[in-house]
KOLGU-4560 file (N, C-alpha, C; in nm, 3 decimals, padded with zeros to 5 digits):
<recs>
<n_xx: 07.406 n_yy: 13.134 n_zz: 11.086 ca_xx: 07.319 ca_yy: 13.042 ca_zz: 11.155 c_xx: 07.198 c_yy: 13.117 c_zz: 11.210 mol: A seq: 1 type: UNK>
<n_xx: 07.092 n_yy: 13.053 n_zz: 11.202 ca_xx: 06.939 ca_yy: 13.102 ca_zz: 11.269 c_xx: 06.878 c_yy: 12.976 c_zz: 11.330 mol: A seq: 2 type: UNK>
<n_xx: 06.884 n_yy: 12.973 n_zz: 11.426 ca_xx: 06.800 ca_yy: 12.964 ca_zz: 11.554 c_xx: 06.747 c_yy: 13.020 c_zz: 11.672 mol: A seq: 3 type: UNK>
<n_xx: 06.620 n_yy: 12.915 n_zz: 11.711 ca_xx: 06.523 ca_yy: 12.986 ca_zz: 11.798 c_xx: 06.527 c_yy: 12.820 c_zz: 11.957 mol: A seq: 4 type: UNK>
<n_xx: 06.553 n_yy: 12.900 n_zz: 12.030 ca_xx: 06.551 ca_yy: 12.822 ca_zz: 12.175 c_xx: 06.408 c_yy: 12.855 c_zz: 12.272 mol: A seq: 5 type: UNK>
<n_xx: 06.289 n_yy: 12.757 n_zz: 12.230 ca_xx: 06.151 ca_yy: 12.785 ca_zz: 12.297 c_xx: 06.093 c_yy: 12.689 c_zz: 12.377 mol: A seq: 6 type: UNK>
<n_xx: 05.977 n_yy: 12.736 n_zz: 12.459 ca_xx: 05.906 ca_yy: 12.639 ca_zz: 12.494 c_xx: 05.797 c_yy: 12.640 c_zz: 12.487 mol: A seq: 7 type: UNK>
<n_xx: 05.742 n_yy: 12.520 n_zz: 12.383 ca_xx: 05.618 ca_yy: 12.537 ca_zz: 12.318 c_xx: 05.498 c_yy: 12.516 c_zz: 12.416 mol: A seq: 8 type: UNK>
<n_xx: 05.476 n_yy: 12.489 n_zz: 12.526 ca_xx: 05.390 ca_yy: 12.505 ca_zz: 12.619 c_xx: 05.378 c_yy: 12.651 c_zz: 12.645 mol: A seq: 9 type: UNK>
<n_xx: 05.450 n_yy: 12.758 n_zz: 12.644 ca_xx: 05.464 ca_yy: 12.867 ca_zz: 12.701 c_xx: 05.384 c_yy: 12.967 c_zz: 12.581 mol: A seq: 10 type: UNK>
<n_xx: 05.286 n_yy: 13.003 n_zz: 12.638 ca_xx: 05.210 ca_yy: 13.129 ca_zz: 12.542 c_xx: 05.284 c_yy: 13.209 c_zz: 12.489 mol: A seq: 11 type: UNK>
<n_xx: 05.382 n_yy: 13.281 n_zz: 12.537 ca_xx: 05.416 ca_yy: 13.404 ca_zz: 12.498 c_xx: 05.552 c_yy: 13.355 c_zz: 12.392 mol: A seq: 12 type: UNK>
<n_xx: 05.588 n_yy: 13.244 n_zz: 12.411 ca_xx: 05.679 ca_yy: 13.188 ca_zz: 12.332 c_xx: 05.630 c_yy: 13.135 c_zz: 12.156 mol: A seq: 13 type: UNK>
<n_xx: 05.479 n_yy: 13.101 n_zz: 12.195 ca_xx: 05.387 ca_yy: 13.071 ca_zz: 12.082 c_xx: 05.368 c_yy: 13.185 c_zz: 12.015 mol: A seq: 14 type: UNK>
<n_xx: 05.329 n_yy: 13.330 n_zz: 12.073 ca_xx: 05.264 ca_yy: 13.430 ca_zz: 11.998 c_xx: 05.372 c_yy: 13.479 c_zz: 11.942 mol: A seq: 15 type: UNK>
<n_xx: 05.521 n_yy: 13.511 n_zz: 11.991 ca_xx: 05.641 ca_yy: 13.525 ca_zz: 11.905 c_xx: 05.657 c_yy: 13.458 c_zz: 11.856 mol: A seq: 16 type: UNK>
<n_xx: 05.677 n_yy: 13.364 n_zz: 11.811 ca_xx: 05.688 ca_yy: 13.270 ca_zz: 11.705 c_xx: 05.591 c_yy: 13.299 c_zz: 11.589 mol: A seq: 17 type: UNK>
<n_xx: 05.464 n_yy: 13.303 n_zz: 11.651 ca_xx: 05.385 ca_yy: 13.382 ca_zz: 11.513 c_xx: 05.413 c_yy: 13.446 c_zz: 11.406 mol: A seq: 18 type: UNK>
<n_xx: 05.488 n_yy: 13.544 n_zz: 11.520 ca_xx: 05.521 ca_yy: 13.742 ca_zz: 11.447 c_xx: 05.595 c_yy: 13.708 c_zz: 11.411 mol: A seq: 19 type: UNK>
<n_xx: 05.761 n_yy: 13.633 n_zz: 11.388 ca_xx: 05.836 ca_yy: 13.612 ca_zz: 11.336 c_xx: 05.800 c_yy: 13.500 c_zz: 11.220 mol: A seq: 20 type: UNK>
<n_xx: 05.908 n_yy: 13.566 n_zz: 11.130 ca_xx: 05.934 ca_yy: 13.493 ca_zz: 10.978 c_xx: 06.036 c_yy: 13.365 c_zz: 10.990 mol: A seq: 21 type: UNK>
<n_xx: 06.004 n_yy: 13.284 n_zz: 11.031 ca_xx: 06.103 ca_yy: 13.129 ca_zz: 11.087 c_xx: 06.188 c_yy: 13.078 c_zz: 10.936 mol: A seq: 22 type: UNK>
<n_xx: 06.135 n_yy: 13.116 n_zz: 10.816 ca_xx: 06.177 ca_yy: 13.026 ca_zz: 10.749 c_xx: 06.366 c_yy: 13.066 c_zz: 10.755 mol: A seq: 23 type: UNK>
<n_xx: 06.378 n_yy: 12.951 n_zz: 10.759 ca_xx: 06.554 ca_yy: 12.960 ca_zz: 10.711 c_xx: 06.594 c_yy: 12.913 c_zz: 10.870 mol: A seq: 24 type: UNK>
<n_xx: 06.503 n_yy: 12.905 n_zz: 11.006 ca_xx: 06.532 ca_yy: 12.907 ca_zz: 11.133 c_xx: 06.509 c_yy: 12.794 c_zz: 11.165 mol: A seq: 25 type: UNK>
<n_xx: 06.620 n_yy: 12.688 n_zz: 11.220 ca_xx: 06.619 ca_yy: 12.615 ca_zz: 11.320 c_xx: 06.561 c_yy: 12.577 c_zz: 11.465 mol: A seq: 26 type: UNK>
<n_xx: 06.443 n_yy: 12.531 n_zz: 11.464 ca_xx: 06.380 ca_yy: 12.503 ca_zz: 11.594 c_xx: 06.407 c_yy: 12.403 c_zz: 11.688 mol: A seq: 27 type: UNK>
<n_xx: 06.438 n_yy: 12.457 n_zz: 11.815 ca_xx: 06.469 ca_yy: 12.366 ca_zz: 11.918 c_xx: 06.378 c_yy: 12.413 c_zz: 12.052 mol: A seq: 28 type: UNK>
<n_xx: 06.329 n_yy: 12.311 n_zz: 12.070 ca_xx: 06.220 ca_yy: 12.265 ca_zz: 12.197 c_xx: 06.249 c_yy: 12.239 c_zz: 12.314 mol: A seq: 29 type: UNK>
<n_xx: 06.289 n_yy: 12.339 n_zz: 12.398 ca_xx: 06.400 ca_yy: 12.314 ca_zz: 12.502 c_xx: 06.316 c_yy: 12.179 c_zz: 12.610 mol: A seq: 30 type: UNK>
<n_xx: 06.195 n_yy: 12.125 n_zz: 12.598 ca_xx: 06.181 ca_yy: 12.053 ca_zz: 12.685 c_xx: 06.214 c_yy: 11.922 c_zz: 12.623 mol: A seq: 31 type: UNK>
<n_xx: 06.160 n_yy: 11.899 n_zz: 12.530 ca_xx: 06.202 ca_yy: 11.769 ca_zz: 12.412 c_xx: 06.274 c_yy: 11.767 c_zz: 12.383 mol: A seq: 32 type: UNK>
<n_xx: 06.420 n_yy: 11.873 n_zz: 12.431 ca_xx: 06.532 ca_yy: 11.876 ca_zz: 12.300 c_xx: 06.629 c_yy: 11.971 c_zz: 12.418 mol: A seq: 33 type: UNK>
<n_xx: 06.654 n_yy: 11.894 n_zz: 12.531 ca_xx: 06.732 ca_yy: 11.995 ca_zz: 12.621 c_xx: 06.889 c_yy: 12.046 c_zz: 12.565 mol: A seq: 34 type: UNK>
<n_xx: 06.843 n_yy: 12.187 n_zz: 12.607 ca_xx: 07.033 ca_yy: 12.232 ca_zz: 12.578 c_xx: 07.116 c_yy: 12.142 c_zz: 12.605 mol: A seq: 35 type: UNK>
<n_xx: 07.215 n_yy: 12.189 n_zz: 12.499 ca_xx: 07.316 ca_yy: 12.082 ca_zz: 12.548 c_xx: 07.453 c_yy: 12.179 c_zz: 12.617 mol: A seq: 36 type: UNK>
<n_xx: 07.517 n_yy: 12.088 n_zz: 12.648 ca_xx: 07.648 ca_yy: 12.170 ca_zz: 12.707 c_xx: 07.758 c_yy: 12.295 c_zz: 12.581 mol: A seq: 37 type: UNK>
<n_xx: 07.752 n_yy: 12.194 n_zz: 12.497 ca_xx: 07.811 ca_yy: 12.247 ca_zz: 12.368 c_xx: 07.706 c_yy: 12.386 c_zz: 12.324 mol: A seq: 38 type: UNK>
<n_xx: 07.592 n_yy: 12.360 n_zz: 12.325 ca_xx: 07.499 ca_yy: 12.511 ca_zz: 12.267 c_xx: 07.522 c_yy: 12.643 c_zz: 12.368 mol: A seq: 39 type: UNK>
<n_xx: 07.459 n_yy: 12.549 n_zz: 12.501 ca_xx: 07.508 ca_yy: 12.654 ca_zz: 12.624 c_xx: 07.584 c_yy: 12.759 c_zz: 12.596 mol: A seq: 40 type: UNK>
<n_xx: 07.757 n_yy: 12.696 n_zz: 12.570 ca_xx: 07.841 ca_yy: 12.753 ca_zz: 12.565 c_xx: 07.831 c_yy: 12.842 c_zz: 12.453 mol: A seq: 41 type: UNK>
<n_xx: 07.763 n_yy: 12.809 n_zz: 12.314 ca_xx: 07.790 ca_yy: 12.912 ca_zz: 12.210 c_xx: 07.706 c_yy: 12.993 c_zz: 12.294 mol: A seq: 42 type: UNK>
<n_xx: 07.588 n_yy: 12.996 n_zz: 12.354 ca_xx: 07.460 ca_yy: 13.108 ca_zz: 12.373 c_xx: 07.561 c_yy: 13.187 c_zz: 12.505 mol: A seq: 43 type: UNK>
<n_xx: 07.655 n_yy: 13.207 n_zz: 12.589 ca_xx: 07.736 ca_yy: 13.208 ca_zz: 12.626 c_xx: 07.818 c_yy: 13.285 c_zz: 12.539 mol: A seq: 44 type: UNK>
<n_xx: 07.899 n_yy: 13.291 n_zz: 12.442 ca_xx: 07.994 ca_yy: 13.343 ca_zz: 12.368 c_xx: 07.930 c_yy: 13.456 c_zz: 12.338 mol: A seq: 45 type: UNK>
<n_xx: 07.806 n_yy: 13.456 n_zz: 12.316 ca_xx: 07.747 ca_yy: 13.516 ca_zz: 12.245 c_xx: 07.693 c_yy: 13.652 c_zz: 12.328 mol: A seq: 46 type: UNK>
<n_xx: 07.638 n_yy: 13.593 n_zz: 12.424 ca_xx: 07.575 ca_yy: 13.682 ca_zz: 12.564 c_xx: 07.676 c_yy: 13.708 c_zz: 12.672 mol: A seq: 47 type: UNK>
<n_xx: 07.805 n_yy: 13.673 n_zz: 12.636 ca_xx: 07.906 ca_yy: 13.722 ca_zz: 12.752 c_xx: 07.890 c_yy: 13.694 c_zz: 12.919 mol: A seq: 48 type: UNK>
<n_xx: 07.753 n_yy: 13.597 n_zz: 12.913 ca_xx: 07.679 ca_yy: 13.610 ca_zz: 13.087 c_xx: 07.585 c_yy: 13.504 c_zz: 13.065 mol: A seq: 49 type: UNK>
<n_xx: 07.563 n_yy: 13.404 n_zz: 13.159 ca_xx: 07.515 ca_yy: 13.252 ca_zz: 13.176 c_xx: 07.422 c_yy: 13.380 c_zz: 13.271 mol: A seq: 50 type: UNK>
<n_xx: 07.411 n_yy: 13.471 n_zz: 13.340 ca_xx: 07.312 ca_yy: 13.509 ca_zz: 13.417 c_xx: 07.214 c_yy: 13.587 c_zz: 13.332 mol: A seq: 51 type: UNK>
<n_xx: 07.261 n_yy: 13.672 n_zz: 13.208 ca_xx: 07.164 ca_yy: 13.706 ca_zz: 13.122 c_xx: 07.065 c_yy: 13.614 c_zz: 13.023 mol: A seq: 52 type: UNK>
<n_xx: 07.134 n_yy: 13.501 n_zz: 13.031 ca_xx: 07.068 ca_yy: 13.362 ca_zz: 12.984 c_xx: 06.927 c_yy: 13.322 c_zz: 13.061 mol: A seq: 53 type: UNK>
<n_xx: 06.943 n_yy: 13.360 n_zz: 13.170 ca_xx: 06.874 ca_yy: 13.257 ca_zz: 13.327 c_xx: 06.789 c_yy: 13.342 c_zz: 13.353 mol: A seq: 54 type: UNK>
<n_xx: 06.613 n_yy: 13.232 n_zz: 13.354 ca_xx: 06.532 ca_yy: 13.344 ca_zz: 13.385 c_xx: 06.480 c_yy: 13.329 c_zz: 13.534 mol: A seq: 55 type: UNK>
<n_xx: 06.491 n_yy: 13.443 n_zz: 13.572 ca_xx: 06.490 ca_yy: 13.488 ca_zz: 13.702 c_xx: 06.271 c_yy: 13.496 c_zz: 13.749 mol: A seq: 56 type: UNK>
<n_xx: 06.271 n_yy: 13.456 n_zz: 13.698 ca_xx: 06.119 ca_yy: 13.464 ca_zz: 13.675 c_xx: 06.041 c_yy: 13.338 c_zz: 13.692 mol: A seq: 57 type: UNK>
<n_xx: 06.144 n_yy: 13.182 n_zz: 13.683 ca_xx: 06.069 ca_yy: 13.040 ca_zz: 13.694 c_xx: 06.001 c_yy: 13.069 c_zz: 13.816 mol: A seq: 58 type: UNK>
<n_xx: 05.951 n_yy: 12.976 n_zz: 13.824 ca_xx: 05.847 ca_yy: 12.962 ca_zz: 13.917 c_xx: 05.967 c_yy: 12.864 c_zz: 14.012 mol: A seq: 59 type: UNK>
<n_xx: 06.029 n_yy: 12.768 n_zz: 13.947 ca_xx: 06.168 ca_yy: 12.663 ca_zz: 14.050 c_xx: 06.231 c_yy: 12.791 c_zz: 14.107 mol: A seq: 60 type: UNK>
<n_xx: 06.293 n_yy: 12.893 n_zz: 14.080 ca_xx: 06.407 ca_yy: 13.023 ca_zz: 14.061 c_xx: 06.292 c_yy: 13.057 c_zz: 14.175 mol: A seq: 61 type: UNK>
<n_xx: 06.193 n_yy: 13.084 n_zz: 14.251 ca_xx: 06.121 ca_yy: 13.123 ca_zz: 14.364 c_xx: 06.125 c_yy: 12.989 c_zz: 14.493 mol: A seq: 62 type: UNK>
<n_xx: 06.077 n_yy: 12.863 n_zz: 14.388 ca_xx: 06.035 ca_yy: 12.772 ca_zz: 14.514 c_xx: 06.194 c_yy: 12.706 c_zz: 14.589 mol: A seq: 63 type: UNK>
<n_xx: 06.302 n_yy: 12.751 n_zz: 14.494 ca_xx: 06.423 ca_yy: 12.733 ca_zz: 14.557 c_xx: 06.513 c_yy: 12.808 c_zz: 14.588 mol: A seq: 64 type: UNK>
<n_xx: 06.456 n_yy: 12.923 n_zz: 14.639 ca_xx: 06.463 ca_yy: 13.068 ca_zz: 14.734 c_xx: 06.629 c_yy: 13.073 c_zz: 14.649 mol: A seq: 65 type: UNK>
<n_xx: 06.655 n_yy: 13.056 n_zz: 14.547 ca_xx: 06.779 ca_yy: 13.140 ca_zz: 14.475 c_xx: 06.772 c_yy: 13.274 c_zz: 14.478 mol: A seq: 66 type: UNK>
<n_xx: 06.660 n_yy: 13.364 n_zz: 14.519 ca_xx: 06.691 ca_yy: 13.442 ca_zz: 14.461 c_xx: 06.742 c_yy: 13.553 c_zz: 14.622 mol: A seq: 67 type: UNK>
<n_xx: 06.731 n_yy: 13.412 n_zz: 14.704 ca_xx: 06.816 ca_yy: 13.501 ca_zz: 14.853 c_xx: 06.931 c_yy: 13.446 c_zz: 14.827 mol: A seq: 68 type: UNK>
<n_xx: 07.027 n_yy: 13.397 n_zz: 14.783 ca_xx: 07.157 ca_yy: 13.334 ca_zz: 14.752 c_xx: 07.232 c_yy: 13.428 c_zz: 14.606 mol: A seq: 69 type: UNK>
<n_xx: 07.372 n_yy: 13.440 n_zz: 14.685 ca_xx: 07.436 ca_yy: 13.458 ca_zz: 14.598 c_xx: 07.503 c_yy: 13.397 c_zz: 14.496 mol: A seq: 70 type: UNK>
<n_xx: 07.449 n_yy: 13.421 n_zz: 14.377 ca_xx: 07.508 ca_yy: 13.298 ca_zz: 14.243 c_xx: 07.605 c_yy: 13.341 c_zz: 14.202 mol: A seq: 71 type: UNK>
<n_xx: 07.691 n_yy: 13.279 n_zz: 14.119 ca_xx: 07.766 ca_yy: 13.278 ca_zz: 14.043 c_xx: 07.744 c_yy: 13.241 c_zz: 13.937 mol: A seq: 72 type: UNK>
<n_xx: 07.822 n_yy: 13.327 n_zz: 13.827 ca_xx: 07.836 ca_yy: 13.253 ca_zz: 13.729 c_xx: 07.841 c_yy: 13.066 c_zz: 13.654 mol: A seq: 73 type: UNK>
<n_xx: 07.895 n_yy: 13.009 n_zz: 13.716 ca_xx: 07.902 ca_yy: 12.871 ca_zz: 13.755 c_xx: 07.778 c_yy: 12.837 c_zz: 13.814 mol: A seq: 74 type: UNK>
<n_xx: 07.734 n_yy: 12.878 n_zz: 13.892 ca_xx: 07.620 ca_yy: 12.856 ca_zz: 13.933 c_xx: 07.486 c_yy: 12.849 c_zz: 13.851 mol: A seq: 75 type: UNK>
<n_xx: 07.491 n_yy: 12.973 n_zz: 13.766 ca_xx: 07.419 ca_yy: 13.026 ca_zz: 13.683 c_xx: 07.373 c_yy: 12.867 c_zz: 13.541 mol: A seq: 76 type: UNK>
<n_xx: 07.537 n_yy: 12.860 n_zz: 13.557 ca_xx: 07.559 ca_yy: 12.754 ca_zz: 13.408 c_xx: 07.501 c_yy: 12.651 c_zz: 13.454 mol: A seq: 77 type: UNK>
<n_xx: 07.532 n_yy: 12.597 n_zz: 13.563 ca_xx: 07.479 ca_yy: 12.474 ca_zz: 13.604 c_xx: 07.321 c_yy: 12.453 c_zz: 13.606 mol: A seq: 78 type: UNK>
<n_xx: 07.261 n_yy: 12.540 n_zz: 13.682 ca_xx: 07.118 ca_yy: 12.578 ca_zz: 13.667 c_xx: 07.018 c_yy: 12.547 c_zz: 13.535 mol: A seq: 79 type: UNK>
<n_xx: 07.067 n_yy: 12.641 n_zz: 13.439 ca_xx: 07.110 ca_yy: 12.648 ca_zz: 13.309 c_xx: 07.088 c_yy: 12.499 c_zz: 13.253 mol: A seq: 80 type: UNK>
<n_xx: 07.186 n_yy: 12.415 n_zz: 13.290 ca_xx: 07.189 ca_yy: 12.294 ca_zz: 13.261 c_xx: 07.088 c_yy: 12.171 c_zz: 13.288 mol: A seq: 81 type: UNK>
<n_xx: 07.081 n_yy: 12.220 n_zz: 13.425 ca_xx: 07.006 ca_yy: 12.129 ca_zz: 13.524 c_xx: 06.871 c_yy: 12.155 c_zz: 13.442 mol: A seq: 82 type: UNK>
<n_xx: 06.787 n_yy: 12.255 n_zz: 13.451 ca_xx: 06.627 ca_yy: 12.262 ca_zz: 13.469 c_xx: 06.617 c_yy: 12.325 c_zz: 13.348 mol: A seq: 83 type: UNK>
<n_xx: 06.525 n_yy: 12.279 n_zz: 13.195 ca_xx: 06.479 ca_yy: 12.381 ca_zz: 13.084 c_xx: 06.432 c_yy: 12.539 c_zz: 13.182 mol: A seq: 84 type: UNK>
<n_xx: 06.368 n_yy: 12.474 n_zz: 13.261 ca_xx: 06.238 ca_yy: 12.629 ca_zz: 13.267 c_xx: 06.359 c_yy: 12.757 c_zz: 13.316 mol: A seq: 85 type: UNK>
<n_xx: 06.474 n_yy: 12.743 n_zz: 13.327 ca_xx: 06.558 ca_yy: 12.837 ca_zz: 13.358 c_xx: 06.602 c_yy: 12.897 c_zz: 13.266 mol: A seq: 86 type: UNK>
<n_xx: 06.616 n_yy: 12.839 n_zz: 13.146 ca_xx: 06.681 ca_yy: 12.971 ca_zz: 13.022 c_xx: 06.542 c_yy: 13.052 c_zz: 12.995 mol: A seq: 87 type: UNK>
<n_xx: 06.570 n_yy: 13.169 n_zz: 12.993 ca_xx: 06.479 ca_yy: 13.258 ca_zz: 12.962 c_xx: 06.475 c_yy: 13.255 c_zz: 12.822 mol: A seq: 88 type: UNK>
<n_xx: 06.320 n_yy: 13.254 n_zz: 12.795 ca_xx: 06.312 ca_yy: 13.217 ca_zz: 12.640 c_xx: 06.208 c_yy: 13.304 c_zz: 12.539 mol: A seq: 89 type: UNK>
<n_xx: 06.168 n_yy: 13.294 n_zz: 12.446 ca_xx: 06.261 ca_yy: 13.259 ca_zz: 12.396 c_xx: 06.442 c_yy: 13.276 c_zz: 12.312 mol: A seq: 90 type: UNK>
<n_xx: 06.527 n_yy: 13.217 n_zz: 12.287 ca_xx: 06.643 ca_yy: 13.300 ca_zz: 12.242 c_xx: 06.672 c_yy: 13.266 c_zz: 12.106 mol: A seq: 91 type: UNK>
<n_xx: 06.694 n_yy: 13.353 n_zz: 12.032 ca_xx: 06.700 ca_yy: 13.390 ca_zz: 11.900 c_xx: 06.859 c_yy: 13.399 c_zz: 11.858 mol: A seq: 92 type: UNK>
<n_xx: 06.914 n_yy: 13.326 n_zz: 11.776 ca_xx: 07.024 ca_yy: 13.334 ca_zz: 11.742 c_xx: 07.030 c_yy: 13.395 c_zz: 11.601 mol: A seq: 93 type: UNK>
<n_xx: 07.076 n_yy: 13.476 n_zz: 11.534 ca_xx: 07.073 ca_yy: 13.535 ca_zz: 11.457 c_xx: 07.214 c_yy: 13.544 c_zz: 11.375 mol: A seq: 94 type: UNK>
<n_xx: 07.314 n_yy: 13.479 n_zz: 11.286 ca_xx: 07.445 ca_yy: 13.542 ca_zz: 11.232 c_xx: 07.527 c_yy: 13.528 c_zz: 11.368 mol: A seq: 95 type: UNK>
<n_xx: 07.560 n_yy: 13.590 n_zz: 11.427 ca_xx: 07.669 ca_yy: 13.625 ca_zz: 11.569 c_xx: 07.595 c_yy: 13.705 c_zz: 11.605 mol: A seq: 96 type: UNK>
<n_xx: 07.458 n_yy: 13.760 n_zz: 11.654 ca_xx: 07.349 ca_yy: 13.797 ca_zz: 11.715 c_xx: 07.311 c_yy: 13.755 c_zz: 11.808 mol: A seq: 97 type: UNK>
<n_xx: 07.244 n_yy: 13.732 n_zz: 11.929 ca_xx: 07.170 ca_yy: 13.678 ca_zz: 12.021 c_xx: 07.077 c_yy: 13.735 c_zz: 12.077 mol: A seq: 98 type: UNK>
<n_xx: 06.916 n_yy: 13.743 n_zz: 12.087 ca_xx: 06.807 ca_yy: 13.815 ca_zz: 12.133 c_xx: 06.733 c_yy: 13.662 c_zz: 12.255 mol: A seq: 99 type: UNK>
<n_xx: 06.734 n_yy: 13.759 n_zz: 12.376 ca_xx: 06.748 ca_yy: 13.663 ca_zz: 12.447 c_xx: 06.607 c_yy: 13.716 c_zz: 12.573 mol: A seq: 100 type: UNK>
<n_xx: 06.499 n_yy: 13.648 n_zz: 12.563 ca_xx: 06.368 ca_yy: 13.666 ca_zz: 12.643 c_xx: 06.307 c_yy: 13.711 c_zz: 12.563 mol: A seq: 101 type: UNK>
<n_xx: 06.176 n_yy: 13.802 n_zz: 12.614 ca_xx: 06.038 ca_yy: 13.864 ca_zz: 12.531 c_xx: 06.025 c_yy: 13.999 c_zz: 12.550 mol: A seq: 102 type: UNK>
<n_xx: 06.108 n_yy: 14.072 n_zz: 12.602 ca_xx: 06.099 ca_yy: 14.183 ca_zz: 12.619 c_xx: 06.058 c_yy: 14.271 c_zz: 12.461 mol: A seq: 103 type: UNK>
<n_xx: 05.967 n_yy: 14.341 n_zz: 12.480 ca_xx: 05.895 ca_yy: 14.448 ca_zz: 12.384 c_xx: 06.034 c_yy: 14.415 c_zz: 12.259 mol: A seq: 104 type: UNK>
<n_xx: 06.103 n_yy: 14.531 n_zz: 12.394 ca_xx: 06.247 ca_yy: 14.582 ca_zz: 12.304 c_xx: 06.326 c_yy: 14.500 c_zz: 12.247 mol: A seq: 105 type: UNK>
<n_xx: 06.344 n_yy: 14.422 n_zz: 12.300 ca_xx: 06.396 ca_yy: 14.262 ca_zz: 12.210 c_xx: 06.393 c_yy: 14.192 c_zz: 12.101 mol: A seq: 106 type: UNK>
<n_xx: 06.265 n_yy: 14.196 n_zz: 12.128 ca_xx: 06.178 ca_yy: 14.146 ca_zz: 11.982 c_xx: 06.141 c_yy: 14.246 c_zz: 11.853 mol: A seq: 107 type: UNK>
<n_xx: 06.133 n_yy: 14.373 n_zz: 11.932 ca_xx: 06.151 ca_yy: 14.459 ca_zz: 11.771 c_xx: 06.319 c_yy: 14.472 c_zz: 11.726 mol: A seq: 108 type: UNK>
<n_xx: 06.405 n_yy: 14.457 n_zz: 11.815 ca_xx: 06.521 ca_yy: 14.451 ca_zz: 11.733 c_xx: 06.532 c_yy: 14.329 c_zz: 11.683 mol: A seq: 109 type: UNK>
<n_xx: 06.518 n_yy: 14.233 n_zz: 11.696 ca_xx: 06.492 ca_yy: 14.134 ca_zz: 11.649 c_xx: 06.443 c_yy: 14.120 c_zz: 11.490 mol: A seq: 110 type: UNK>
<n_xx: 06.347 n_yy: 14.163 n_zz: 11.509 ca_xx: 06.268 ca_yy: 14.220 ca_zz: 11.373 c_xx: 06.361 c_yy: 14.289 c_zz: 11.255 mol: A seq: 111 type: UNK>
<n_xx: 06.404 n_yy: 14.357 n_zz: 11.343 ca_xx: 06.516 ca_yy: 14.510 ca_zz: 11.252 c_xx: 06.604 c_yy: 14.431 c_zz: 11.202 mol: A seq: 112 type: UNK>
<n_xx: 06.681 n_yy: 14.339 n_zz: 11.304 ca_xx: 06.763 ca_yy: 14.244 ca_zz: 11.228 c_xx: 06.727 c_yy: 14.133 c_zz: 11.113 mol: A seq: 113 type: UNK>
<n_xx: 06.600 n_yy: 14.111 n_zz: 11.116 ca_xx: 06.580 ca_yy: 14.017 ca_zz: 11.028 c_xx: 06.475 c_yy: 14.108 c_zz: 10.906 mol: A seq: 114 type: UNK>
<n_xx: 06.478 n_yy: 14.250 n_zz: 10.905 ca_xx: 06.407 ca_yy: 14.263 ca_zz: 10.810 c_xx: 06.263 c_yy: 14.276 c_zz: 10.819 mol: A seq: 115 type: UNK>
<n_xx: 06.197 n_yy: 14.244 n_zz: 10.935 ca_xx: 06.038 ca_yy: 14.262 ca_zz: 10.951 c_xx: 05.977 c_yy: 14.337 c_zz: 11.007 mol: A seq: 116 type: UNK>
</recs>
C-alpha cells in the first residue's frame, strides 16, 4: 500500500508533494477527507505512538495551552481525531513503512525508500 496523509492548504505539504513520484500513491486530504478511526489506528501500528503522529507545532496545540498539560496517549488519539491540523503532515505510508512530518531527514529516506 502507498499513501500520502496532507494538507493541501499547507505550503510545505505542496512543495513535497512536488519532489515526490505519487504515481501508484493514494491521496488523502485530511481536511476534505478526515482520518478516520480505522486509518488512525493503522498509522498507529505503524508508528507505535499516537504522540509521534501529533503535531506539536498547530497553532490550536498553543491556543489550548496543551502543551502545559500532561497527555497521554489517549489523549494524543483523541486530539488526533478531534482536529485535522493535529496530525503532523505530511505522512507517507509506504509497504509497512511510515514517514511521518517534513523533516529534511524524513523525506530523504523517504526518497531511498521509493527509489528517488
Amino acid at each position: 500500500m502507498q499513501k500520502v496523509y496532507y494538507l493541501q492548504t499547507c505550503d510545505t505539504c505542496r512543495r513535497i508533494l512536488k519532489e515526490i513520484n505519487l504515481a501508484g500513491f493514494e491521496k488523502q486530504e485530511i481536511k476534505a477527507n478526515p482520518i478516520s478511526v480505522k486509518q488512525l489506528e493503522e498509522l498507529h501500528q505503524l508508528s507505535k505512538s499516537y504522540e509521534a503522529l501529533f503535531n506539536k507545532r498547530a497553532k490550536l496545540y498553543k491556543s489550548m495551552d496543551l502543551k502545559n498539560q500532561d497527555l497521554t496517549e489517549t489523549d494524543y488519539r483523541q486530539y488526533l481525531l478531534d482536529e485535522y491540523t493535529f496530525l503532523k503532515r505530511p505522512v507517507f505510508v509506504v509497504d509497512d513503512t511510515i514517514f511521518i512530518g517534513n523533516s529534511p531527514k524524513e523525506i530523504e529516506l523517504l526518497k531511498a525508500k521509493l527509489g528517488q
